[in-house]
C-alpha positions in Angstrom: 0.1 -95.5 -87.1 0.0 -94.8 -83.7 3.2 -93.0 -81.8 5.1 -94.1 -78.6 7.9 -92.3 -76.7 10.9 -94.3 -76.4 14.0 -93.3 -73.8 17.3 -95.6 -75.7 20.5 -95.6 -73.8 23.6 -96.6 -76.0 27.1 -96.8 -76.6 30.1 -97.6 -78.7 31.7 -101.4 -77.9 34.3 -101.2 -75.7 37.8 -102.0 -76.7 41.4 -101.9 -75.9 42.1 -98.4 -76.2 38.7 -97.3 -74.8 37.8 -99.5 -72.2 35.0 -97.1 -71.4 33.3 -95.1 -74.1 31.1 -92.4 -73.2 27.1 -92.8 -73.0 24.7 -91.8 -74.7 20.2 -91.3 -74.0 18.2 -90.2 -76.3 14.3 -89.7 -76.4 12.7 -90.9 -79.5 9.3 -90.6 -81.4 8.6 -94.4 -82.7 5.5 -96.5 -83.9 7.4 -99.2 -82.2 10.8 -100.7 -80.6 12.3 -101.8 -83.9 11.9 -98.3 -85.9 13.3 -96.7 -82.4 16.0 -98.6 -82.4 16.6 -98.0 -85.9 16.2 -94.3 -85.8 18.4 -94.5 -82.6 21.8 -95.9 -84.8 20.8 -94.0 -87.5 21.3 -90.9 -85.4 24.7 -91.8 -83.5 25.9 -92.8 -86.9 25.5 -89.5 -88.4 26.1 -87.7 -84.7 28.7 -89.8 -83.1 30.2 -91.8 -85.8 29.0 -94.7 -84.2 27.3 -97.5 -86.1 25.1 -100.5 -85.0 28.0 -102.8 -85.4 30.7 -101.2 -83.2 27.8 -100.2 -80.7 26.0 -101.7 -77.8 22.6 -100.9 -77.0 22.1 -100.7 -73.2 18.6 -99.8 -72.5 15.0 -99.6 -74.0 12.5 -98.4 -72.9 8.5 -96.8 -73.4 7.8 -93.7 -71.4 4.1 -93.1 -70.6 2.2 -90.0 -69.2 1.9 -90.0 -65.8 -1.8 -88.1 -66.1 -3.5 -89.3 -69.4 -7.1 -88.4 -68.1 -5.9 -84.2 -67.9 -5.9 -82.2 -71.0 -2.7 -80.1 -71.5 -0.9 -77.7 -73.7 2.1 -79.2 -75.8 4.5 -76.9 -77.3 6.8 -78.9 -79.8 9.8 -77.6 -81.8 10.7 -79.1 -84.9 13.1 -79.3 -87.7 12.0 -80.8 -90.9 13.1 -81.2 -94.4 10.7 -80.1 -97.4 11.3 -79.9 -101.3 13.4 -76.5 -100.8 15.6 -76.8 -97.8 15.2 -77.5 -94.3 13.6 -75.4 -91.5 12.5 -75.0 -87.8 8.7 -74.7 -86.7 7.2 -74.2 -83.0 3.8 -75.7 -82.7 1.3 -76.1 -80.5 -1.3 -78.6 -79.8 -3.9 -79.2 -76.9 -4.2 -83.2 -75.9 -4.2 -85.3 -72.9 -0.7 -87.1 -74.0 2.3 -86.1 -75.5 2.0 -89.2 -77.9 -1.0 -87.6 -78.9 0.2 -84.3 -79.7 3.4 -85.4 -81.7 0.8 -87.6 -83.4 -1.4 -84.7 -84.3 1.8 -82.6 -85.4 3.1 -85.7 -87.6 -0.4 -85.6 -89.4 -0.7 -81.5 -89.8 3.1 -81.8 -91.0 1.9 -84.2 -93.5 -1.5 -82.3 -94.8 0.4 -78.6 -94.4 3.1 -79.0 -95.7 3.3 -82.0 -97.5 6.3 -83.2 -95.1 6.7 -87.2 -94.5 7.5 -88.6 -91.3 11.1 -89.8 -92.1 11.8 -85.9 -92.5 10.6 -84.6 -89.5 13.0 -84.5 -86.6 11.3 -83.7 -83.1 13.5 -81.1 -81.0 12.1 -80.2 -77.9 8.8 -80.8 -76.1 7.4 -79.5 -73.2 3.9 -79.0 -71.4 3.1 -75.1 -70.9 1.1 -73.2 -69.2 -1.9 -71.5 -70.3 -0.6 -67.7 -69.9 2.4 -69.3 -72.1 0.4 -70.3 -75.6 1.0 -68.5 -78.1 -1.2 -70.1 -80.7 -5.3 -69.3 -81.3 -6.2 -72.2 -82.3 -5.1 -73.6 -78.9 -6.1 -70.5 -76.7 -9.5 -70.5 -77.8 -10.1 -73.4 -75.4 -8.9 -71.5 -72.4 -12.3 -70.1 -71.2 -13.8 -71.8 -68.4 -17.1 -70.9 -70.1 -16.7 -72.3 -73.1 -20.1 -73.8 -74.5 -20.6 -76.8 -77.5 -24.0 -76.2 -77.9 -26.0 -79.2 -79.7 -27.5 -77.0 -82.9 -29.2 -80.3 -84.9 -30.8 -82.7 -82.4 -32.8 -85.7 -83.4 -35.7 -86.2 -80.8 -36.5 -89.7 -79.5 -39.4 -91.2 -79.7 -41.8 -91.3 -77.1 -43.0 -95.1 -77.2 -41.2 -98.0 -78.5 -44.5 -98.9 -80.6 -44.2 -94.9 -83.1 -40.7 -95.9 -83.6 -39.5 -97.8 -87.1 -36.9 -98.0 -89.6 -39.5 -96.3 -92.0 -41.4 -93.0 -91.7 -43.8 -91.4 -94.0 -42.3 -88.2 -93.3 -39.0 -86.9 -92.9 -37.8 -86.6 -88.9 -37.5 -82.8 -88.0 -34.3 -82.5 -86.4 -35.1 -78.5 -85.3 -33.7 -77.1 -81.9 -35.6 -74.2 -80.1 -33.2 -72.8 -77.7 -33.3 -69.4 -76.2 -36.1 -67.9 -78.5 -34.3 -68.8 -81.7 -35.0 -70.8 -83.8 -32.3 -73.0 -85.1 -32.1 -75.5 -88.5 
């Protein structure tokens, strides 16, 4: 399930005594507008006394990343509730969108610590500098040198007429690189 950042602006209905309630906005973390909205009253109820009935919702809207082709840092803070209590977590998580990085925390939450999505409440995020990261597995990717080299290649063949779904051998998929020898 796929994650999109919604901005909802909402209020109580006005009324006789309060011809003009106070606003609020609120940035959610929603699969989609239905389950932001729903999350959105479910919040002011519990926040602002305010329930869907006596409320008016005044804006929706997606918010999309303004560079999705750059890789960034994402630091996220989160509150969560788990089998013994509730607690606070700061994570961090390399993507190109901040979608994608609440998606990967939803999914670590999940395999880590066994935390479903309905009790994981996003703080804060925020994009951070490199000199900022705290976290290895995200600093390890910092070095401008940084090499992936290919360790099990699978040669081509050479004409079209060798090549067939069958061999009577089995393909050698070594790599010589650098005077080693790699298998």
């Amino acid at each position: 399930m796929t994650v999109h950042l919604y901005e909802l602006v909402g209020r109580q209905t006005p009324t006789a005594t309060e011809t003009n309630p106070k606003i609020y906005r609120m940035k959610i973390f929603a699969a989609d507008e239905v389950r932001a909205k729903s999350m959105f009253w479910g919040f002011m109820r519990r926040l602002q006394r305010v329930k869907r009935s006596n409320g008016q919702l005044l804006q929706i809207r997606e918010i999309f990343e303004k560079r999705p082709e750059q890789v960034k840092n994402f630091g996220i803070s989160v509150r969560y509730n788990s089998r013994t209590g509730t607690h606070n977590m700061y994570k961090e998580y390399r993507d190109t969108t901040l979608n994608g990085a609440v998606e990967q925390m939803y999914k670590e939450m999940a395999g880590r610590h066994r935390a479903a999505r309905s009790n994981i409440q996003v703080l804060t995020t925020s994009v951070i500098p490199a000199s900022k990261c705290r976290r290895f597995h995200v600093t390890q990717f910092h070095d401008g040198a940084i090499k992936f080299p290919l360790t099990r290649r699978r040669p081509r063949v050479a004409f079209e007429k060798h090549s067939g779904t069958f061999r009577p051998f089995r393909t050698s998929t070594f790599f010589y690189m650098c005077g080693i020898h790699l298998n």
